[in-house]
N, C-alpha and C positions, 0 to 999 in steps of 0.2 A: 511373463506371459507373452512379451514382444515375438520373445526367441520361439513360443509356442506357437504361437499367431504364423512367422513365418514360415517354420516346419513341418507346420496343416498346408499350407500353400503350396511350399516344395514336392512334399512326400504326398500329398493328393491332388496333386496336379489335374489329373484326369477329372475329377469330380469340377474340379473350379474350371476346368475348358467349356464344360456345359453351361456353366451359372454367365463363364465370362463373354461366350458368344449369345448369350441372349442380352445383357449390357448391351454389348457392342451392338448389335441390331436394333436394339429399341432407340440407343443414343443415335444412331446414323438412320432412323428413321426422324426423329426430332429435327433433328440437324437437316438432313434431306427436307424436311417442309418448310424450314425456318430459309435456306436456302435458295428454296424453289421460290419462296413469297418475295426476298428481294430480287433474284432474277426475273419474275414475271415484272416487277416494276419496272425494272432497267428493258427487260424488253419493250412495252409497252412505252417507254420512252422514247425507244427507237424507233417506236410506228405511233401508236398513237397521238403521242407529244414530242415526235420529229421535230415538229414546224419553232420549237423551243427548247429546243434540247440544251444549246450551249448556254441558256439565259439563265439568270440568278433571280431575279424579280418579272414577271409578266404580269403587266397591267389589263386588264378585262372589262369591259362594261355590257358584253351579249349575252352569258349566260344566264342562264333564270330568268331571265326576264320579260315582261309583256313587252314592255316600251326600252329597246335599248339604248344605252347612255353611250352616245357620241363621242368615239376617240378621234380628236383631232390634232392639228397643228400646235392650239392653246397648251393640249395637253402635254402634247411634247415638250414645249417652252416651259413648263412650270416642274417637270422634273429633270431635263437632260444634264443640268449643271450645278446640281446638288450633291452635298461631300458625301462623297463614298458611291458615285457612280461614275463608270469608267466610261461607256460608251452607254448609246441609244439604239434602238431600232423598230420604227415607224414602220409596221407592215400593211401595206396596200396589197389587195390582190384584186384580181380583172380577168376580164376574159376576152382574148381576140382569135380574127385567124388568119392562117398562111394558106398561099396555096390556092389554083383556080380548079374550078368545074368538080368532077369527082375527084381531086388529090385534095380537096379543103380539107384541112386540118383546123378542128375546135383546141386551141392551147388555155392555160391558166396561166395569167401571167404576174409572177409576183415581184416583189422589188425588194432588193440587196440592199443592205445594211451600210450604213459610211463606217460604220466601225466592224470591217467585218468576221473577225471573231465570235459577232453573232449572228452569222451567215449558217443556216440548219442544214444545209449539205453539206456532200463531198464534191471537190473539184476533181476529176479523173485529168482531165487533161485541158491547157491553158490560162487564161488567168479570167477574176470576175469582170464585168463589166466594167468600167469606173466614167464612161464619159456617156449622154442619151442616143447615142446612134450604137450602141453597140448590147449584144445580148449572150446570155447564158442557154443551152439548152440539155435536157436531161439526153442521157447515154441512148435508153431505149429510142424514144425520137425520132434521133441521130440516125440511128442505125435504118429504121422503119422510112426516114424517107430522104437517105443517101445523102445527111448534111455533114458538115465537117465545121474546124475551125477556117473562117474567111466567108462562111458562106454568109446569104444573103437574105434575108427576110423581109417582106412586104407584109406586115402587121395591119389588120384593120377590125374593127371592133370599138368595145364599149358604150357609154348612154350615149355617147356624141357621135357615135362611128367615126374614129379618129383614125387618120393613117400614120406609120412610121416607116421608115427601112431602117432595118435593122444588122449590122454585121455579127455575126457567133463568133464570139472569143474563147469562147469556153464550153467542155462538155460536163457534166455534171450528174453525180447517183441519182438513177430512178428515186420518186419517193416511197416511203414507207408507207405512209400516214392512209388509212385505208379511205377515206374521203376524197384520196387526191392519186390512191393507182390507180395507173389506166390510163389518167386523164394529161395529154403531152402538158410536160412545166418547162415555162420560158422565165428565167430571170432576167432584170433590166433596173438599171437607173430609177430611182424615187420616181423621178420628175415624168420617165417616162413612163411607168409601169402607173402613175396616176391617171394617165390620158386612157386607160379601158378600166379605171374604175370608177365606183359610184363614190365619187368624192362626199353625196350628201350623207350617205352611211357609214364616212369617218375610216378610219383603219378598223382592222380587225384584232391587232395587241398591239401596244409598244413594249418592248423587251429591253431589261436592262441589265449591264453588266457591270460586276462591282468592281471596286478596285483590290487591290491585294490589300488584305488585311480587314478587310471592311466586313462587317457583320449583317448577315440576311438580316436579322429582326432589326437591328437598331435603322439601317436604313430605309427598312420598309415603314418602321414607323416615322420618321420623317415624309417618307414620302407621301402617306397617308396625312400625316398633320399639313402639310405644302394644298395638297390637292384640295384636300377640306376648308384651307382658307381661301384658296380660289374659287372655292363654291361647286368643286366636283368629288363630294363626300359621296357621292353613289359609284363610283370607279372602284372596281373591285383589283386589290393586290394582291398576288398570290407566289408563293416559289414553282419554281418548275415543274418538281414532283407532286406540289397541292395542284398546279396547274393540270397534269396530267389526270390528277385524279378527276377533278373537277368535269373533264370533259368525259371519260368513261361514266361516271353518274349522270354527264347528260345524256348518256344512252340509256338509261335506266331509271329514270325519271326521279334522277337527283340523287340515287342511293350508288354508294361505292362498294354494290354488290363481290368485286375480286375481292377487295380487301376484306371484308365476311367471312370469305368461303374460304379464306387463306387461313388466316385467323382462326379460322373452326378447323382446318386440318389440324394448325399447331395443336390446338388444344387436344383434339383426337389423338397426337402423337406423343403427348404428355401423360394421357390416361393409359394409353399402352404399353409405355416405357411403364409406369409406376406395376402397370399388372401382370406384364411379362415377366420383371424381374421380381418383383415381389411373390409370387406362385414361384417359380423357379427355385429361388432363394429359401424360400421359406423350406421347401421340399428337401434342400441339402442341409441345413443347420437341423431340422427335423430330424434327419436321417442319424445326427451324430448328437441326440440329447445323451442317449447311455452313456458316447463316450466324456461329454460335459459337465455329468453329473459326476462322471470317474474322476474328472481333475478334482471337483469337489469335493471327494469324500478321502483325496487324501493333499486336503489343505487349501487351497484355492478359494478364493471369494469372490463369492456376487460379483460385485465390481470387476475383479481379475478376469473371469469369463467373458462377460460382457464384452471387456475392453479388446479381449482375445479377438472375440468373435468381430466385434467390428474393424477392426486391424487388417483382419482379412478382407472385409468386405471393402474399403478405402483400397486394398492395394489391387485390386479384382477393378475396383471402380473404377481406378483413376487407370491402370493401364486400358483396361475395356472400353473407357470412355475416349479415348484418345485415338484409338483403333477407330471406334465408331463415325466420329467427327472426319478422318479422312477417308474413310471409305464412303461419307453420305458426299462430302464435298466430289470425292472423284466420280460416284453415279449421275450425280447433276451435272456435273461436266461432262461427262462422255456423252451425255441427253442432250446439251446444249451444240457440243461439237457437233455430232451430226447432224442438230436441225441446221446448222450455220452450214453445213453442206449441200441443204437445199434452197435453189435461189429466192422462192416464196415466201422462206424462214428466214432467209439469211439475218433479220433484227434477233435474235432470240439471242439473248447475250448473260452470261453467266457473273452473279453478284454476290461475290462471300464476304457477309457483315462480320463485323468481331462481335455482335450481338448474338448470331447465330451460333460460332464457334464457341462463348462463353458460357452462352444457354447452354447449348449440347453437353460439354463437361460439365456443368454444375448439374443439370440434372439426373447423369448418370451418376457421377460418383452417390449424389443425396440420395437416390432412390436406393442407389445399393448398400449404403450404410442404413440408412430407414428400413428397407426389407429384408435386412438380417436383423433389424435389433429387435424387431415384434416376434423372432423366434428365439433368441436367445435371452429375451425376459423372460418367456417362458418357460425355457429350460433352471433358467434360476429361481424360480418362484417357489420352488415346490422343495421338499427335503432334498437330499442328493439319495437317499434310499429310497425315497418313492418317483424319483424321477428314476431312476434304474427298475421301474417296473414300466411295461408296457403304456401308454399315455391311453386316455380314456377317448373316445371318438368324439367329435361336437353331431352329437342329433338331436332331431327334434326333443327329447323328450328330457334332454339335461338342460341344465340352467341357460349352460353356453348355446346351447341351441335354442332354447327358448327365445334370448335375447338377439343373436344372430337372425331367429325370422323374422320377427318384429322388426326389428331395423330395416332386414330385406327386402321387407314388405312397403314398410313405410317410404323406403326409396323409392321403391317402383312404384307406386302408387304417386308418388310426387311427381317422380321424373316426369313419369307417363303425363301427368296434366298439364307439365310446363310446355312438356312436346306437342302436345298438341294444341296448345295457345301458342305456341309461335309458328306450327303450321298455320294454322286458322290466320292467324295474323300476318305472316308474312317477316316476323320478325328472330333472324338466325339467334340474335345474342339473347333470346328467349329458348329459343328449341335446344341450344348448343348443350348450356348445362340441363334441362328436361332430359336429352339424351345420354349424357355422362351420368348423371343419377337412376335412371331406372336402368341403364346397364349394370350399375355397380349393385345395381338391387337385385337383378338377375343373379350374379352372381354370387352373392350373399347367400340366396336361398337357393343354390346350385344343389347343396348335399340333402337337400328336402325330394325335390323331382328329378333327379337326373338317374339316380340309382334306378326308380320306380320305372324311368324311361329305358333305362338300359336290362332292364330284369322282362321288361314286354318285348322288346325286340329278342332278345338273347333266347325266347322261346323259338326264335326260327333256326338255332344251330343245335336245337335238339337232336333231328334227327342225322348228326354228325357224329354221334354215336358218345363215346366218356369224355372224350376231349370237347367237343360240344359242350357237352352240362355242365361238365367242372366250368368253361371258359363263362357262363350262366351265370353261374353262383358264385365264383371268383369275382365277377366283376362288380359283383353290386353286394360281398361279403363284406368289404371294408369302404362304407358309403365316403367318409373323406377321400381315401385314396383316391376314388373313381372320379369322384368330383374334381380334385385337385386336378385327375390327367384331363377330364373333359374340357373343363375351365381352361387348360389351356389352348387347347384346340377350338376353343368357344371364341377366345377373345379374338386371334385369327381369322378363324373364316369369317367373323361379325365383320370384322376390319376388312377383309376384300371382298365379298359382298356389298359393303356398303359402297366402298368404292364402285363397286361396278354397276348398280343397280341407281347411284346418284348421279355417274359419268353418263352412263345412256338416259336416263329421264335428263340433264344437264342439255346434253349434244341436241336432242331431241327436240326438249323446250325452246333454246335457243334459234334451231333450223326455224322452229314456227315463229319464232317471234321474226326472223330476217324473213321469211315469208310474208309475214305481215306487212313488215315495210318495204318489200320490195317484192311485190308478189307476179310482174313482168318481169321474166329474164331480158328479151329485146321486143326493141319495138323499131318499124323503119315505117316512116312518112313517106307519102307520094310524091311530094314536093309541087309539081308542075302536072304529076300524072298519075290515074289512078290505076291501082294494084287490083290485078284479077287475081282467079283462083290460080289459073297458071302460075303468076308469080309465087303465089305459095307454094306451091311443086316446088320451083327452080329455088328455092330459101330453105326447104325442106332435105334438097338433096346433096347440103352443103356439109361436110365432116363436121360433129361437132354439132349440129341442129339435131333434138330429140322429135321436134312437131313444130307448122307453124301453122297458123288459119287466118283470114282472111278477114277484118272487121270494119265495113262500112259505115257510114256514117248515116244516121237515123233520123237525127232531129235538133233540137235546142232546147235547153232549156234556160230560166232563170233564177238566181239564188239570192238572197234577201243580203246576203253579207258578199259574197265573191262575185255576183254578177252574172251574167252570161257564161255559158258551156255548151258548146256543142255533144251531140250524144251521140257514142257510137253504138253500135245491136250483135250481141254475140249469143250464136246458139248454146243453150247449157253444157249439153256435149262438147262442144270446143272448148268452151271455159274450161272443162276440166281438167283438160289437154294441157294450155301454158300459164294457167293462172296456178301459182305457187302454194297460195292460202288457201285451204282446203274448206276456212269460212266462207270465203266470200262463193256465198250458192246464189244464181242467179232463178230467179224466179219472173213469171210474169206481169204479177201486178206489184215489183220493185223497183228500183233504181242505183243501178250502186254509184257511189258517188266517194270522192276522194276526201281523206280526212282534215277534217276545219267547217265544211258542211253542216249547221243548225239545224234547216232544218229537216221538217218531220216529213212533210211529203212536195213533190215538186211533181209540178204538169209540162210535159212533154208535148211539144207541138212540131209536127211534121208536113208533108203534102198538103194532105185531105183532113188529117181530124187533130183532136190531141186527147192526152190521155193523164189521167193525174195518177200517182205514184206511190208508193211508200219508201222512204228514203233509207238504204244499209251505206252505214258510212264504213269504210275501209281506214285502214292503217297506214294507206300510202297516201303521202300528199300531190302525186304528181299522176294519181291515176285517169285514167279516161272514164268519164259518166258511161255505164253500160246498162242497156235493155236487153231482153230477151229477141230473138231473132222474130220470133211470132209476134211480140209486142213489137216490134220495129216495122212488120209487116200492116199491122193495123193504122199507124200511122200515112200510109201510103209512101213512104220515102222519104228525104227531107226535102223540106220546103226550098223552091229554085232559086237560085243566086245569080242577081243581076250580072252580063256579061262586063260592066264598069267595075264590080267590087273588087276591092284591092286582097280580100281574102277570100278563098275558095277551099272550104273544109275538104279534107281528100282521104281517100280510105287508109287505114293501116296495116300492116303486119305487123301480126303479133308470132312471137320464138318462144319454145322451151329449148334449153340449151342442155347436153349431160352435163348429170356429176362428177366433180373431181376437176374440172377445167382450171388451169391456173390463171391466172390476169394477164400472162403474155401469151397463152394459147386463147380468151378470148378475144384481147387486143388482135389479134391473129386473126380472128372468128368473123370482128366486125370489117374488116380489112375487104378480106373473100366476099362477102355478103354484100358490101357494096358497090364492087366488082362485077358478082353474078346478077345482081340487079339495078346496076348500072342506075346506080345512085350517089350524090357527094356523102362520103364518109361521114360528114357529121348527121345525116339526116340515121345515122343507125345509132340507135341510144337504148339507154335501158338502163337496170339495176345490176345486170347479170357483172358486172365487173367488181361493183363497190361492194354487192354482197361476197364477191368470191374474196374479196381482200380484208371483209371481215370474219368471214369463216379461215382464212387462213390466220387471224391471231386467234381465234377461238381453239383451233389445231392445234396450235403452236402451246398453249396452254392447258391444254389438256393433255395434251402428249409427254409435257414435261409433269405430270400428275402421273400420268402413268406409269411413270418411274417411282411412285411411292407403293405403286402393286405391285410391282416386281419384291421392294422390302416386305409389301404385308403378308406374299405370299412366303419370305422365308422367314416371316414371324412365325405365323402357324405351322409350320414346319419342324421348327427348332424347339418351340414350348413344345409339342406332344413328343419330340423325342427326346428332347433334355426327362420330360415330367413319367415316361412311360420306362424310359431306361433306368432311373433310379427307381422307379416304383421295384421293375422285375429285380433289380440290386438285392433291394432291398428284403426282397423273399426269395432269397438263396436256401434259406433251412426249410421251408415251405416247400419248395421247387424240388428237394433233396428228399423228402419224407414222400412226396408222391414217388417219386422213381426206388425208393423203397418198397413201396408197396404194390407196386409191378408197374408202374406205367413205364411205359418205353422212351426213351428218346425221339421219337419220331411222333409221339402223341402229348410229349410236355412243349414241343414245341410249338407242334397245331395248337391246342389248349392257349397257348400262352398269346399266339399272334392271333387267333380267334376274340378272345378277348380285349386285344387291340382295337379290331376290327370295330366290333360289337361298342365301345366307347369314342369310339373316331367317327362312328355314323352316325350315333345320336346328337355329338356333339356339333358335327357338320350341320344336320338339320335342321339343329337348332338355330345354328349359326346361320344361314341361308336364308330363314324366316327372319329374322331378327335386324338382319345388315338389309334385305331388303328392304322391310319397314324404315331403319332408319334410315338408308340411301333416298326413298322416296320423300319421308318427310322433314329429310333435311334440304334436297331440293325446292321441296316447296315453299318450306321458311325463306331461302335465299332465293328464290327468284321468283317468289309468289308475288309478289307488289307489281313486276313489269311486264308479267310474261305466265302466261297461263300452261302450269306444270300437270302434265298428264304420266303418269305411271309408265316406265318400260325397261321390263325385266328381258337382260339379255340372259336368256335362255342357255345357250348351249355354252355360254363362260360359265353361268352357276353350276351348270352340268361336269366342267372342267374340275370345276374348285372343288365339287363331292367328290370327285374321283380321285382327285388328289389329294384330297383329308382323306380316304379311304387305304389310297397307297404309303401315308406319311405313314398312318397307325401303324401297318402292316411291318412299315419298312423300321420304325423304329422298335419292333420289337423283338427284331433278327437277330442281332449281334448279342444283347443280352440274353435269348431263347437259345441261342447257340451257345452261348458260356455255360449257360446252367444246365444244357443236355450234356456239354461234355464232362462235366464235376460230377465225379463219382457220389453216389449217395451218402455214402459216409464221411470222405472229406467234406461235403456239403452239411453234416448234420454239425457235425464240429465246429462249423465257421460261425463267426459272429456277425 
């Protein structure tokens, strides 16, 4: 049977390119998400977890926490010289500046490692510091304010206002780390990079490096037993990549929402491999029960068949799956390569596990043994005479169907609850399986609605005269078949839909939540001098400014926990202008107030009167108290400040800035603006940089996603023309007896691609509705806990996708429409 097994391979070659390009696409979609989930890591280590990328152990006491645990000196001493660690690195950061009158430059100034291998840049040019009068500066910088190696820095800053001069030894990579683009980085000696920090708030991590041979876990629990006997059992230890994660959940209030949504593609890519190849498969081992039962009825057994049938399907697997795995590995990287070619992206960095490689093949080959063997038990079950009789159809109304709705039923009815308790809740690895169960439920009861659906439409190709009606009644004659082709096309377009409908409610959500916390693009203080409307013009008319307006200052108020705040008064209309979060609506009898704010209402007191409030807290912590312009009015202006006081509240401008700015086109931005309003550089701040630097990993991330619709779209592609080509095959004697009895050539064809049509559009719509739903309320489960998920259906992609299930049907039913126009009717009745 070996020898039979490979002579079906050989001699029907053609049949197994269909079965084995659907393998290969569903394995190189598998592969492609298993992929893209360790490259998102590795990229995100290049930005996010930059600042510890080379470290093995990173010690932490900030995160999560109210009251952060103090990393100090002690803490250093009690691990640095413990077995199995190579080096140390005590990271201090501060902040000073260079530079007089408007060239001041605000730098971060961190400090280099004595071991430094775990120094988290690149050196482009020179060497690191190694003695306190000498410093590191990054490339960008450099270039922005004509330093080189030799030059000369006069540092001043931090809680002491310390001076240093400083010589640059070295230039060094922009960083990644979106917290930290933008902002000029000055590297320097421990000792001196201490002098502009808050020594009482301890470092920020110590990072350790092991030695060769030494084990993450075994050392880290040492390190953790060390610590704990020194009485710093709250020091949290972690590896680089728990590190990494650690800090992406503190964007998300603890949850490692990437890793969810990743997780949920796998799984999504697992369900489509098992239904792509399994619909597929099942359809060609169908196709050849007559000839199965033939080997049967002259000697062959059970077993023999069986083992036939899987022979094929192992050798179908194993080379399709191989195929698969390097063309998913080579789509991710040609997605990686070019993001590496834009300077924004340049972290997006390509990471192929032997996890993913292994998954990939094991689950092609298994599916495609698995979904030949559920047809070829059935071809053996039965007599080999009664399997040479046409097979009975599964409908409702036989046993098989009976138990098939039921089941169908009861999945979807399941699915559907679990989906929507992990919308409701917020919780994905609830919704994930709720979604994989009531689709499988859907498709269970496919041969129930789908005929019924394709028999109401197919009344609009009535009036297309025989070829019309026949394409009617042909398509919903043999309710499996129809189903089997829709189901393919169902499982597709569900899969890019959902994509696209979860990508845009994703992108969407997200915008709002970086709105939230960052809802000023810029903002420039008076300093010495107060901003008229004019200067709004002159900041408005700068490349690169969407709007700015003018916000004086109103009043004061006082807060029960933060104290004192000056208030500034902006018209609602303006607000609409550069305020980003489309919550924060300012009203008159409110206050908006930045977040950490208690309480409930605060009284405004100005000139002449004061005014009590109702308090809207905002999502930014660094926002300015605002009033309504009228209410700022009623106060009579603020109250006058002695010509001795050492502060003098001054008005501000406020920027919206366009979209699409990079971080060196707004580093560019605040440059100019400083310039035109002939102010020190650092008095122009805002969010507009940190948010562009976290929208550009969000880009980078989704982009590289987007490379899984490019696969879904030639999933659904390939199932309706592998499922639609064999259907027309397989009614060649059908095909032969209409043109027997006069239809033409030119009307078996219409007829036949009509009938494409007519099951490709049901199927789409279905699919469209379906992937929406789930695209929505799979965003909501993953990003409902941090980030308030509102619905958004890009339109005219859905509009693409029906087009293109429309043109697949069409287009897969040409070549076979044409084989069987040109088979004469009588060699046509003849064939088998």
């Amino acid at each position: 049977m070996l020898q039979v097994a490979l002579a079906q391979v050989r001699l029907n070659a053609r049949r197994f390119i269909a079965v084995s390009l659907a393998v290969m696409i569903a394995v190189g979609f598998l592969t492609a998400t298993l992929v893209i989930n360790s490259s998102s890591k590795a990229s995100l280590t290049q930005s996010v977890g930059e600042g510890f990328r080379n470290a093995d152990l990173v010690l932490n006491g900030n995160l999560y926490r109210a009251d952060p645990v103090v990393l100090n000196e002690d803490t250093v001493d009690v691990v640095r010289d413990l077995p199995g660690v190579e080096g140390s690195y005590a990271v201090h950061r501060g902040y000073a500046s260079f530079g007089t009158g408007r060239d001041t430059v605000f730098a971060q100034v961190n400090s280099i490692p004595e071991y430094t291998p775990l120094f988290p840049g690149d050196v482009i040019d020179g060497s690191l510091p190694v003695s306190d009068g000498e410093v590191a500066v990054d490339s960008d910088t450099a270039e922005r304010q004509g330093l080189s190696k030799g030059s000369v820095l006069n540092l001043t800053g931090g809680p002491d206002e310390s001076a240093a001069q400083l010589t640059v030894t070295a230039l060094v990579a922009p960083s990644n780390d979106p917290t930290s683009m933008g902002t000029p980085q000055l590297y320097a000696a421990g000792a001196t990079a201490a002098l502009f920090a808050n020594t009482e708030d301890g470092f920020d991590t110590i990072q350790l490096a092991l030695a060769d041979g030494a084990k993450a876990d075994e050392v880290r629990a040492t390190v953790e037993q060390e610590l704990s006997a020194a009485g710093m059992d709250e020091v949290v230890v972690r590896t680089a990549p728990e590190q990494t994660d650690a800090v992406v959940a503190s964007f998300t209030n603890g949850e490692d929402a990437l890793t969810l949504i990743l997780l949920a593609f796998a799984a999504v890519a697992v369900l489509v491999c098992a239904l792509v190849v399994s619909n597929t498969f099942s359809v060609l081992v169908a196709q050849r029960t007559r000839e199965l039962a033939l080997l049967r009825c002259i000697g062959a057994e059970r077993s023999q068949i069986r083992r036939s049938v899987l022979a094929e399907a192992l050798i179908v697997g194993i080379v399709a799956s191989v195929a698969g795995v390097v063309a998913a590995v080579a789509l991710v990287g040609g997605i990686i390569a070019y993001l590496q070619t834009i300077p924004e992206s340049g972290f997006a960095t390509l990471a192929v596990s032997p996890v993913s490689v292994v998954v990939g093949l094991l689950v092609g080959v298994l599916m495609t043994v698995l979904a030949a063997l559920v047809p070829a038990r059935a071809a053996t079950a039965v007599a080999p005479l009664a399997a040479l009789r046409p097979a009975e159809d599964v409908r409702a109304g036989t046993k098989r169907g009976r138990v098939r709705l039921i089941a169908g039923l009861v999945l979807l009815a399941v699915g559907a609850a679990l989906l929507a308790a992990g919308a409701m809740s917020a919780d994905l690895l609830v919704a994930l399986p709720g979604g994989i169960l009531s689709f499988v439920g859907v498709l269970m009861c496919a041969t129930l609605f789908v005929p019924s659906l394709v028999r109401t439409v197919g009344s609009l190709a009535a009036p297309l005269g025989v070829p019309g009606k026949l394409a009617a009644v042909n398509a919903v004659r043999n309710p499996q078949r129809t189903s089997a082709t829709a189901s393919a096309l169902l499982i597709g377009v569900t899969l890019v839909t959902m994509m696209m409908t979860g990508a845009a409610t994703v992108r969407t959500s997200l915008d709002s939540m970086l709105a939230g916390e960052f809802p000023v693009d810029v903002s420039v203080t008076g300093q010495d001098r107060a901003f008229t409307a004019a200067d709004a013009d002159t900041a408005r008319a700068v490349e690169g400014v969407q709007d700015a307006v003018l916000v004086p200052v109103a009043g004061t108020t006082d807060t029960k926990d933060w104290g004192a705040y000056d208030v500034y008064a902006l018209d609602p209309a303006d607000a609409a202008k550069v305020l980003q979060d489309s919550n924060l609506v300012l009203a008159d009898d409110t206050i908006l107030m930045p977040q950490g704010v208690k309480d409930e209402t605060l009284t405004v007191a100005g000139a002449t009167s004061s005014v009590e409030l109702k308090v809207l807290v905002s999502e930014d912590k660094m926002l300015r108290p605002l009033i309504t312009s009228d209410t700022a009015a009623a106060l009579g202006g603020p109250a006058p400040v002695a010509d001795s006081a050492d502060y003098v509240p001054m008005p501000q401008l406020w920027l919206s800035v366009e979209d699409g700015l990079t971080t060196g086109a707004l580093i560019d931005l605040r440059a100019e603006l400083a310039e035109r309003l002939d102010v020190e550089e650092y008095t122009v701040n805002g969010s507009a940089i940190e948010r562009a630097a976290y929208e550009q990993v969000i880009n980078v991330l989704l982009m590289v996603v987007t490379g899984l619709l490019g696969v879904a779209v030639v999933i659904a592609l390939v199932g309706v023309a592998n499922t639609l080509s064999l259907s027309v095959l397989e009614r060649t004697r059908e095909s032969s007896l209409l043109r027997a009895l006069g239809l033409t050539r030119g009307q078996l064809r219409g007829m036949l691609a009509l009938e494409a049509v007519l099951i490709a559009g049901v199927a789409a719509l279905m699919g469209s509705v379906l992937g929406s739903v789930y695209g929505w309320l799979g965003a909501q489960s993953a990003l409902g806990s941090f980030a308030s998920v509102a619905l958004s259906l890009p339109w005219l992609q859905l509009l693409g996708v029906l087009a293109v299930a429309l043109l697949a049907g069409l287009a897969a039913s040409v070549l076979p429409a044409r084989r069987a126009a040109r088979l004469s009717p009588v060699a046509g009745l003849a064939a088998d």
